[in-house]
C-alpha positions as CSV (number, residue, x, y, z in Angstrom):
1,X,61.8,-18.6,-21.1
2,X,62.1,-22.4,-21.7
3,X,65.6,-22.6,-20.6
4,X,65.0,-20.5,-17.0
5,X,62.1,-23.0,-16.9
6,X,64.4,-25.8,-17.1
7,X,66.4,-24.5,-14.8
8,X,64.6,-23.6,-12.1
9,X,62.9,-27.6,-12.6
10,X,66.3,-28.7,-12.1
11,X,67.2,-26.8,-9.4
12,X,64.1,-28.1,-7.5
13,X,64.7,-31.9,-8.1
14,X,68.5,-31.8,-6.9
15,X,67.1,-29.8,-3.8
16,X,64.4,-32.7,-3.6
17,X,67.1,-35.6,-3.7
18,X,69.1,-33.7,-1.4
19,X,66.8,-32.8,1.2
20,X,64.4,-35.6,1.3
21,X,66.8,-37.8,3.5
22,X,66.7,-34.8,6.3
23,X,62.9,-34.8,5.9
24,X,62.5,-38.2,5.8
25,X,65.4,-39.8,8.0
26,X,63.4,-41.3,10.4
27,X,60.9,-42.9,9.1
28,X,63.6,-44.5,6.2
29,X,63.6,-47.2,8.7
30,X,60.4,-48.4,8.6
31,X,60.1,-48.8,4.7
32,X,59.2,-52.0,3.2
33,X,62.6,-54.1,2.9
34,X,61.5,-54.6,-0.6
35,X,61.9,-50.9,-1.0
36,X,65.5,-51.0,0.8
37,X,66.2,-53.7,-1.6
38,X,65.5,-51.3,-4.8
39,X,67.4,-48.5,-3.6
40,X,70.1,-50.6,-2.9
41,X,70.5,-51.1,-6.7
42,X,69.7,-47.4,-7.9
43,X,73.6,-45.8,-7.5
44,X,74.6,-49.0,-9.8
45,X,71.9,-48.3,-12.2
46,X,72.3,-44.7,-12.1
47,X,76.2,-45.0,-12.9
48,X,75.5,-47.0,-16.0
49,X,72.7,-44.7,-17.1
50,X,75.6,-41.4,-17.3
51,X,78.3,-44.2,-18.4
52,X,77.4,-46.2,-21.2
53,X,75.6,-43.5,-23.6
54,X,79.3,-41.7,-23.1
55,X,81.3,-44.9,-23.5
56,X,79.1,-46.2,-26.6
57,X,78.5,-42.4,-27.9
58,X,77.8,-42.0,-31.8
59,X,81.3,-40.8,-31.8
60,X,82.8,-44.0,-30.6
61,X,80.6,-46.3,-32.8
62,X,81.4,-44.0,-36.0
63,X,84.5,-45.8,-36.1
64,X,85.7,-48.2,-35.1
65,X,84.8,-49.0,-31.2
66,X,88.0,-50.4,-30.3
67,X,90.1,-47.3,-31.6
68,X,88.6,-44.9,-28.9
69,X,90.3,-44.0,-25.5
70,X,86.6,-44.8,-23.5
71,X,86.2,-48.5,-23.6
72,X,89.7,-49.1,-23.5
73,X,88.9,-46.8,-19.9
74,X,86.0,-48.6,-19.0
75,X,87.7,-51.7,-19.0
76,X,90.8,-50.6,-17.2
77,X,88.0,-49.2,-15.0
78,X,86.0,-52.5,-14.4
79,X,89.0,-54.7,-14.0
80,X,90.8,-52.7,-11.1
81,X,87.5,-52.0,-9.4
82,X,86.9,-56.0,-9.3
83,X,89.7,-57.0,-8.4
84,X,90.7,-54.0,-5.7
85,X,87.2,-53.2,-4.5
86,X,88.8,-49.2,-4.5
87,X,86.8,-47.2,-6.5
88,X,89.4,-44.3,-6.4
89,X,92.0,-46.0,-8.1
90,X,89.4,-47.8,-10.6
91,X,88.6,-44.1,-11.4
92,X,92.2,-43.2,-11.8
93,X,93.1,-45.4,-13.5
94,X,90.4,-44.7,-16.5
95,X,91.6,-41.1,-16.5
96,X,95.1,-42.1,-17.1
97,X,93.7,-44.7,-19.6
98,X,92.4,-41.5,-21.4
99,X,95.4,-38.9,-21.1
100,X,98.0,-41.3,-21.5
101,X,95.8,-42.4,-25.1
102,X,95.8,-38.5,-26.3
103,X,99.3,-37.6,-25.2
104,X,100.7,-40.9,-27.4
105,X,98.2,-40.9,-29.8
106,X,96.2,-37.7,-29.7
C-alpha cells in the first residue's frame, strides 16, 4: 500500500510542476524580481542534484575515481558545453564518452 501511495504522491507533484505555469501564467510577471532571480538558478541546481550523486556514486569512489567512464563524461561534458554553448552536443558527447569506454574497455 506504501508504494501506490508513493505513487500516486508522485504523480500529483509532476502534475503540480507541470500545470502550475497554466494556472499561474499571468500573474508570473508580477513576482518579486528576487523570486525571478531564484528560479533563474533552480534548472542549474536541479541538474547537479541528479548529476553528481551518479557521477560520484559508491560505485565510482570504490575504486578508483579516475578508472570510471562518468567523470571522464562529465568532463567531456563540461568542456564542450563551455566552450560551444550547445547543450546537445555537450550531451553527446558524454554518451560517446561512455560507449566508446565499454566497447574498448568494457
Amino acid at each position: 500500500m506504501e508504494l501506490a501511495w508513493l505513487i500516486v504522491g508522485m504523480a500529483l507533484v509532476t502534475y503540480a510542476t507541470r500545470a502550475a505555469p497554466l494556472l499561474f501564467g499571468d500573474r508570473a510577471e508580477r513576482l518579486p524580481p528576487w523570486v525571478h532571480r531564484w528560479l533563474r538558478y533552480l534548472p542549474p541546481a536541479l541538474f547537479a542534484a541528479v548529476a553528481v550523486p551518479a557521477i560520484v556514486s559508491p560505485a565510482v569512489a570504490a575504486t578508483s575515481f579516475l578508472a570510471h567512464p562518468y567523470p571522464w563524461a562529465a568532463l567531456a561534458s563540461g568542456v564542450l558545453a563551455r566552450l560551444t554553448a550547445n547543450l546537445t552536443l555537450a550531451m553527446l558527447a558524454s554518451i560517446l564518452v561512455v560507449l566508446l569506454w565499454r566497447l574498448w574497455l568494457g
